[in-house]
Every structure is written in C-alpha cells, then in structure tokens.
N, C-alpha and C positions, 0 to 999 in steps of 0.2 A: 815316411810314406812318400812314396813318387807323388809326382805331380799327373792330373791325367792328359795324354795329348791327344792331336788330332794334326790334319795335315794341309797345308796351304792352298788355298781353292786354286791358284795360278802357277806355284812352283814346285809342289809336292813336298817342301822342307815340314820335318815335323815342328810345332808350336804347343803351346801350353791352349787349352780348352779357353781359359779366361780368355786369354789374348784374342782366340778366333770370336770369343763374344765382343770384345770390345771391338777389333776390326772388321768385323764383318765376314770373317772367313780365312784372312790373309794377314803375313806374315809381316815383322817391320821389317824386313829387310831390303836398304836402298836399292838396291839390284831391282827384285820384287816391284817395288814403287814403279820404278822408272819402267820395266817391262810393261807394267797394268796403263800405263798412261800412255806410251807408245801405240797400247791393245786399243784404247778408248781413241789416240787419234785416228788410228785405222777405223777404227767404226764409223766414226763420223764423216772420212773421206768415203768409205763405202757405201754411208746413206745418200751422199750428195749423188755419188755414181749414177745409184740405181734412179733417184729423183731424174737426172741428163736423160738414162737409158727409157726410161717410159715415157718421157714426152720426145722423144725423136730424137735430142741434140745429140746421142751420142750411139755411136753400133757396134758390135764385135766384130772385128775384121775376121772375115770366115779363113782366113788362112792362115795368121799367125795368133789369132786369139785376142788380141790386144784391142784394148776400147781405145776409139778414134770420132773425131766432131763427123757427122753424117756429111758435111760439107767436103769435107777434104776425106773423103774413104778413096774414092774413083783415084785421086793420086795417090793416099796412100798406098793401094792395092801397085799401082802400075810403076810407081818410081822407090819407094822403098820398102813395100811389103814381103816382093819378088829378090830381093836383094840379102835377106836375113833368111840364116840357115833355121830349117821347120824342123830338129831333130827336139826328140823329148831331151830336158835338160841334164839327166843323168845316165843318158844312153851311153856312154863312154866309159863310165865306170862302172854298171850296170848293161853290160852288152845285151842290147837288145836280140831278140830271134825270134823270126815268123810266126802267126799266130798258126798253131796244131790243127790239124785237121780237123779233128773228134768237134773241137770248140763251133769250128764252124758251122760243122755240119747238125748240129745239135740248133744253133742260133737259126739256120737255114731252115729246118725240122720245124719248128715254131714251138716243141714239146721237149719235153724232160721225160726221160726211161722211166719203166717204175722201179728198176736198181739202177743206184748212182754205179758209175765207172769209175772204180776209185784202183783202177790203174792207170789212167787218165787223167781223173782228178792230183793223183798223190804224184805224179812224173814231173819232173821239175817246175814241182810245186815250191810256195813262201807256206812256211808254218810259222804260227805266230800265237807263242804260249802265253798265259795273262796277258791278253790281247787288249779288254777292255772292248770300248769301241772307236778305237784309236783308227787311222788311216790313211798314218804314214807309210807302212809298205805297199800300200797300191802309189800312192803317189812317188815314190822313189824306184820300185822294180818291178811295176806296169810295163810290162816289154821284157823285159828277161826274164821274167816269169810270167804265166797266162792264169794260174789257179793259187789262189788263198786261200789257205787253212789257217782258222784262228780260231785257238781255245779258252774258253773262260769259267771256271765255276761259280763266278761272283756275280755272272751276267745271266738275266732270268730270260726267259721267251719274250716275257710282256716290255721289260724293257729292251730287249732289241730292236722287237717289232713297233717300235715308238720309232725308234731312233735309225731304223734299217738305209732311210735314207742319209749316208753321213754325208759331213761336210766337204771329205773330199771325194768322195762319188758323183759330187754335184755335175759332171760333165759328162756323167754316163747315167742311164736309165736302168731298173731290171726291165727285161723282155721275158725272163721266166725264170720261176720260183716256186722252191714245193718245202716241205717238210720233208726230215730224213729218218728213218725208226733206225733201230740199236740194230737193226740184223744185218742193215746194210752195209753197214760199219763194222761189224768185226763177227765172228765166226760165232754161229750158237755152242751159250754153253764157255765161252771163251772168258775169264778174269783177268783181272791184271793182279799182280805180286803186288804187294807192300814192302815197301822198302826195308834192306835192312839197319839201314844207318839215316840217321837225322844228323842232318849239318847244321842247324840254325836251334841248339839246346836254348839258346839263353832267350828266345823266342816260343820255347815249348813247340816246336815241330809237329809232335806225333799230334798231340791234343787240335790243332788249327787243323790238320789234317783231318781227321775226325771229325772235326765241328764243319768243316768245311761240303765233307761230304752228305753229311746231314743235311745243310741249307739245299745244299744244291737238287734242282730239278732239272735232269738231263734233257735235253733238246738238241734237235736239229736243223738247221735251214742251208738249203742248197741254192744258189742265183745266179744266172749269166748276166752280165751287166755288158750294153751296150753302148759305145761313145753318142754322145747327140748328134746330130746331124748338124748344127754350123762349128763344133771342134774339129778341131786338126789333130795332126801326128805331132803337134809339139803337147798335149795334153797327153797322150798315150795311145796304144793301138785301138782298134775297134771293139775288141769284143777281151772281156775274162770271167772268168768264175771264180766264185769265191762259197765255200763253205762255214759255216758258222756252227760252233758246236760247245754247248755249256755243257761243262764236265772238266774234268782236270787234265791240268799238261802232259804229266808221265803216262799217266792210263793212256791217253788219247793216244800219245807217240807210240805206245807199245802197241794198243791197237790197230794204228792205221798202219806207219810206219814198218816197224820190224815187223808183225806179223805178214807185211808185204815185201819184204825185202828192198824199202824204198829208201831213198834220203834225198831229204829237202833240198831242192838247188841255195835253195834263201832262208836264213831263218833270224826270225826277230826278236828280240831281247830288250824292249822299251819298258823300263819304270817296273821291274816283275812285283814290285811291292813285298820284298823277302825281309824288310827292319820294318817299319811300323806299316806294312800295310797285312791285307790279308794271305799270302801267300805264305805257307809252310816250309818253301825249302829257296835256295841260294840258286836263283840260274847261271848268275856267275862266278859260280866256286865248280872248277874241273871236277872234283872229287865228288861233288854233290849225283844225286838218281838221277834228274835230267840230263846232263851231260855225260855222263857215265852211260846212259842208252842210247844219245845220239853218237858216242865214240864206238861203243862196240858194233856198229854196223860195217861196212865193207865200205865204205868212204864216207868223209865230212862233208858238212855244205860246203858250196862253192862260196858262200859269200855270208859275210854276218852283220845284221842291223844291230849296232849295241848301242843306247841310250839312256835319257829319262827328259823330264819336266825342264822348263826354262833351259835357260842359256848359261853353257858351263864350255871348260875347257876341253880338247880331244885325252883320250885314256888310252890306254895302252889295250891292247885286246883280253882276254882272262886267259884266252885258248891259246896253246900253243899250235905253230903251222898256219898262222894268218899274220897276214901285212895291210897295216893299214891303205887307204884306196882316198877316202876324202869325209871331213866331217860335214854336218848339210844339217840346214834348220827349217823344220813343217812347222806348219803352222794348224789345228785342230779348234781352235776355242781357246788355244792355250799352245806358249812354244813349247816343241824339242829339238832337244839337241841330239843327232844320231852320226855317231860314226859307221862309216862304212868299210868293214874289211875283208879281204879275199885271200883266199887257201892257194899257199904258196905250193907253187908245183915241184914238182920232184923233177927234176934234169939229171 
C-alpha cells in the first residue's frame, strides 16, 4: 500500500503526510533548510526596515525605489541616485512597449464598460494557466505586456478576494474593479470539447478532471491596477490590467483565445501541479490539450515563463522554436525559479 503524501509548505517536493506532521509542513531537505532560514533572515531584516521607515530614519527614494537614511536622501537623490539607470530589471529581455491607449483611457474614464473589451484585454496579453495566486509574471513582464490573464479552478472567489492584494502588487493599487459574468467571456450557447486524449494516465487524468470541475465555482474579476505615486519606472509602468478567472485552463484558452483568433504575447507555466498536485493534464508535454490549442493557432507566444517552487537549475524548454533568454528568481512568500524563453524567428 502506498504511503499517503503531501507537498512541502516552501519547495513544492512531494513528502510522506508523517513527515509533514512531524516537520511542520516541510521537507528534510538541506537545500529546503537553508532556503527557509535565508526566508526567516529576510524577515527579520524586513521587520527592522519597516521599524527605520515609521519612525523617519529611513525613506524610499522617489526615483530609484531604494531605502536610504533620511539624512543623506538630498545627496543621495543629487550625486548617485541620478547616475543609476531607472529601467525595470527585465526590460531587456522582456522588451518593454508603451502602455495602449484603451488602458489609459479606461484609467482616465475612472469607470469600467459594462462589457469587458476582450480584444483589448486578450491583445498582447500574459496568460497564466494554474496560476494560483502567484505573481511572478506581473513582476517579470510588467512592460511587455499591459494585461493578465490568469486561470485557476483550484482558486475560489472568496479566497481571491482575501488575497486580491498580492505581494507583488504591493506597488500598484486597484483604481477599478468589477465582477465579469460568462456572457462576456465567450459567445451564448458556446462549450468547450473535452479532450480526446489524457496524458497523465498513471495520475487518472479524466477522473481529476471531473472531480475538478465539480469543485469548481466559475468566477470572474476584472482590475486596472495603478503604480503608487512615490514608484518609479524601475518597479514597472503606470497602469495594467489583469483578469482573474476560476475555471480551467483549456476551456478558458479555447474560450477566450481561439474563439478570438488571439495569441498570448506571454504565457506562463509555474508549478502547473500535473504529478501530485491538482491539475489533470501535463502543460509541459507538446502532445498534451493545452499545448496542442495554443499550437494550432496562427502563431506561438513570443515569450514563455517555465518554472516551479525553490531554487533549481535552468531546463531546457519542452517547446520546440524557443531559445532560452535568462533564468531569474521572484520571490512570493516562497522562491521560484523561472526561466525565460523567446520564439526564435524565422530569417
């Protein structure tokens, strides 16, 4: 009889149930260790920060972001603040491009339509299938892309809307926010197929899939999130959108996506949870229904987020026609590790 598991509160490694009772959640592994104590000194330098920042000692320099003694800002600001380039850190490999008009003009509006623009929304757009409430692709292709799509059937309303403010949001605010219903979203009357092939048998595929969609309570929330006002352009542009949509990955792509003739500029692949978590099918197996939908459209994304949990080595892409660009580590409550790769061009 198997043993039953569960999965490490910090690394996502599956673990025997005992084990997570006798550690607390977490796995022995020295790696693991060293990560979570790294985690706890950051914390503790973080507490000190914020102790500096609320009694004066310490301010964010409104230009390059960086905490500085209040004493020494006025030279920071005049002899080296002015001297460091203010581009976002990933702009280079993630080519940034002007924010879209529609964004602004919507931001400028002060109001949201009562139909979402979801030729607008879906235009080079991040899609972000078993998303969780992860957010790493705002943090890494904030400026190359203006609009998030991320799908989850694991993620309820209530716990969104707990959690809506994420960690890495922390430097933009919403300025407007609605609920989205089914109609706005894909055509009355409109289903998505069921697959005909299940990739992940030894996982029971069809059955997760099933159970899956049973749990799930379809939602929507639509939000323009706006940078603070003492952020700069090294944190990301001024304004993006992001969509949030509990329901499953393939339905959704077919929905939004091919039923619009669109494809993702960006799309992200963190931890899809395809061996012991919840997710029914392989996002990165080629042959698998997600990739098999995002290939039969009329071009691939420009760019692909592939990762998971803690700190590991770069991989090789699963897709063919992309070259790796650079691996890069967020930090959410918890690291990953994400490689970044871009669809080589035809010459």
């Amino acid at each position: 009889m198997t043993e039953a598991k569960t999965t490490c509160k910090a690394c996502g490694a599956a673990i025997l149930v005992a084990t997570a009772q006798t550690t607390g959640g977490y796995c022995r592994s020295g790696r693991c260790k060293e990560d979570r104590r790294r985690q706890s000194r950051r914390d503790k330098q973080r507490a000190v920060v914020e102790t500096l920042m609320k009694s004066g000692e310490l301010q964010l320099c409104p230009q390059c972001d960086k905490m500085v003694r209040s004493s020494r800002l006025v030279q920071h600001i005049g002899e080296k603040c002015e001297m460091r380039p203010r581009l976002h850190p990933y702009a280079s490999d993630l080519p940034h491009v002007p924010i879209p008009q529609w964004l602004v003009r919507l931001a400028d509006t002060g109001a949201l339509p009562p139909s979402i623009p979801l030729d607008d929304v879906l235009h080079e757009s991040c899609f972000y299938p078993s998303s969780g409430l992860d957010s790493s692709p705002v943090l890494l292709a904030n400026g190359c892309v203006h609009s998030f799509v991320y799908v989850d059937y694991g993620t309820s309303r209530e716990d969104f809307m707990r959690a809506v403010s994420f960690t890495g949001f922390s430097p933009y605010r919403p300025v407007l926010h609605r609920d989205v219903q089914i109609h706005e979203i894909v055509p009355d009357g409109w289903t998505a197929q069921l697959p005909r092939r299940f990739d992940n048998p030894g996982f029971n595929g069809h059955q997760r899939l099933i159970d899956a969609q049973q749990r799930c309570r379809p939602f929507g929330h639509w939000s323009i999130w706006e940078r603070r006002e003492k952020r700069g352009e090294l944190i990301g542009p001024r304004l993006f959108s992001f969509l949030f949509l509990g329901g499953e990955a393939l339905e959704s792509y077919e929905g939004l996506y091919r039923c619009n003739g669109v494809t993702p500029k960006v799309m992200a692949m963190i931890q899809p949870g395809h061996a012991c978590g919840d997710n029914w099918t392989n996002f990165y197996d080629p042959d698998a229904p997600l990739w098999q939908a995002v290939s039969a459209g009329a071009t691939l994304p420009d760019y692909l987020l592939v990762g998971g949990y803690g700190r590991r080595d770069s991989e090789a892409c699963p897709f063919d026609g992309y070259a790796p660009v650079r691996k890069t580590t967020t930090y959410d409550g918890q690291p990953r590790t994400i490689d970044i790769f871009a669809r080589k061009r035809v010459t």
